[in-house]
N, C-alpha and C positions, 0 to 999 in steps of 0.2 A: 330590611337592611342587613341584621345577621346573616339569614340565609342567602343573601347576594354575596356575604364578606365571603360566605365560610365558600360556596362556589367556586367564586373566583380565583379565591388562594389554593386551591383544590387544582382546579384546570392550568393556572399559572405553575405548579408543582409539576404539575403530570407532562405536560410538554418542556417544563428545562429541563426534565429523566430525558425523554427521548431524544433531546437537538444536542446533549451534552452528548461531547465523542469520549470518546474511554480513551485512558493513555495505555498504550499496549507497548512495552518495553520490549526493546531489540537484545538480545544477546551477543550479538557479533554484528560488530560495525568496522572490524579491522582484522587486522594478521595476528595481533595479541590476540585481540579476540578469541578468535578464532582457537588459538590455543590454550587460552586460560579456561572456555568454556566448555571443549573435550565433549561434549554428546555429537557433533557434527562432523564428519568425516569429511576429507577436501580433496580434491583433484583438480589438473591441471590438463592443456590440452598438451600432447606431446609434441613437441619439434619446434612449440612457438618461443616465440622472446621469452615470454615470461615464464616457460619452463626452462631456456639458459638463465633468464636473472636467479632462479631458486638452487640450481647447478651450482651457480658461481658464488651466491652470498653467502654473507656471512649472521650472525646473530639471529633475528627472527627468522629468515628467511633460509637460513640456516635449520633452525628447527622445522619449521614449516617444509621444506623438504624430505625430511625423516619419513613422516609420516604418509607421505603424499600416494596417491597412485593415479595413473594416468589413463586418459582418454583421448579419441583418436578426433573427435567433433562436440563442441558445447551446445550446439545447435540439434547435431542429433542424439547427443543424453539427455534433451529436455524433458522428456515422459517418463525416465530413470528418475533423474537429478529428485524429480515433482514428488514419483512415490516413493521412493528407498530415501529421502530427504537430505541428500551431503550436496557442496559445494563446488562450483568449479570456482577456480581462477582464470578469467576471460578477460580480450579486451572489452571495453563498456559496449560497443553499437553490438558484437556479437550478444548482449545478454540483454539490449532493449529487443533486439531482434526476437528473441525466444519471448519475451516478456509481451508482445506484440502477438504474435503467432497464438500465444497460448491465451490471450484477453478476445482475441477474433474468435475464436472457437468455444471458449467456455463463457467467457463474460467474465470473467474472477479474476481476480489477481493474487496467483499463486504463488509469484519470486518476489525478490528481494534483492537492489543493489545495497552493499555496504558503502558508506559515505568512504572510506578510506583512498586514496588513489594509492594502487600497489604501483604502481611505475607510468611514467609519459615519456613518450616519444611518437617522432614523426611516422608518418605510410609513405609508402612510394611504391613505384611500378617502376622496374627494373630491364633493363634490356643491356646488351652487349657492349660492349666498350664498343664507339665507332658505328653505331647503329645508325642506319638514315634516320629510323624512324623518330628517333626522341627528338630531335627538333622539333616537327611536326604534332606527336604528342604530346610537347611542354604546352605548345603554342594552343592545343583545344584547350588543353586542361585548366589554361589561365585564362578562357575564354568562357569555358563553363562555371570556371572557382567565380570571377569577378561578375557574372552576371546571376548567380546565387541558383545556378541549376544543378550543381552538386548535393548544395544544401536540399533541395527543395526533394530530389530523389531519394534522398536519407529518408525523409519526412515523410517521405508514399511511404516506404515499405516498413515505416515504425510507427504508422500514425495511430493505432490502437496502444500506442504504450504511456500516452498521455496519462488516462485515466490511470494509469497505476503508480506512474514519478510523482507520488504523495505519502507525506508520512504514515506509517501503519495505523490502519484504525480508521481512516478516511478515504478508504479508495472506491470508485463508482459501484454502483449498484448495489450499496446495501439499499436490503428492504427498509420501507418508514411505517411505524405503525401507524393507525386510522383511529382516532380517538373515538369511541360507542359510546353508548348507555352504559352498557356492563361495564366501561371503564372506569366509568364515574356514579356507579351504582349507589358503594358505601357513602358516598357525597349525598345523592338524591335519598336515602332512605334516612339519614340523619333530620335533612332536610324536612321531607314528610310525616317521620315523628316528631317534629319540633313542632310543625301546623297542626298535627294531633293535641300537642297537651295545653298550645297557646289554646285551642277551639275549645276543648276541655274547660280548661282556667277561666277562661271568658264566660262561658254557658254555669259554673258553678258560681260565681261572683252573682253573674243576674239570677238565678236561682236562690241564693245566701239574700241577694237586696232585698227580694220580692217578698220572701219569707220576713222578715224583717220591718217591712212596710205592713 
């Protein structure tokens, strides 16, 4: 019965080390962040909104300008962004997209969205004042939007990015250990010396009786 107790608390120990997930702290979750924490270098793509909203703000986004420097595609700095390790300022489907592309190819989850929204605002597809065509284009658009074939095209071309929109420390394919002998050796040799000196104990008792008798 000892050496069932001592066992089980042994293997019940050894597997809540393994299933337990480690908390892995983020440093940058935002634009403070970003700048209170100073090892991360940030860029932004040129010409988009959110290089006017950094232009024009004021306060954080304000400082966050200062230091800034620009790139021409977030999508093609992602094998830079990965090894020289600095940030863009993207909109979000540009950065499930990269986070997509690079879980298809490596299996790993290399990025990192920050929970922060730096700005919302609507998309639109633009044509001439007086265009035949936007009639005709509203009319598909709200015909693909209401029957959820936009949505669903987002979804093909990001569907490896599942596995990574999970808090850090949790993302797909870590390895799981395989619990051996050798892992529970110190258990079983405890073990095995205890059957030694109970055998022992026993065999000297009837030795002690017989002598005795």
């Amino acid at each position: 019965m000892a050496v069932s107790l001592i066992l089980s608390s042994a293997y019940q120990s050894i597997l809540t080390s393994l299933l337990a997930v480690p908390k892995v702290e983020v440093p940058v979750d935002s634009l403070q962040d970003l700048l209170d924490y100073g090892k991360i270098p940030w860029s932004v793509e040129h010409g988009t909104s959110i290089h006017q909203l950094l232009d024009d703000g004021s306060g954080v986004y304000k400082e966050i300008n200062k230091k800034i420097f620009y790139v021409s595609s977030s999508f093609a700095e992602r094998e830079r962004m990965k090894e020289k390790r600095f940030a863009i300022l993207c909109d979000f489907f540009s950065m499930k997209l990269i986070m997509s592309d690079d879980y298809g190819q490596t299996g790993e989850c290399n990025y990192y969205i920050a929970k922060e929204v730096i700005w919302s605002a609507s998309m639109a597809f633009a044509f001439p004042k007086g265009s035949n065509l936007t009639v005709h284009f509203n009319k598909w658009m709200v015909m693909m939007k209401e029957s959820g074939l936009v949505d669903r095209y987002l979804q093909e071309v990001t569907k490896n990015v599942t596995a990574c929109m999970v808090p850090p420390g949790q993302e797909a394919g870590r390895s799981t250990t395989v619990l051996s002998i050798f892992d529970l050796g110190g258990v079983f040799l405890i073990a095995a010396g205890g059957v030694a000196i109970s055998i022992f104990m026993f065999l000297m008792e009837k030795i002690l009786k017989h002598q005795s008798q």
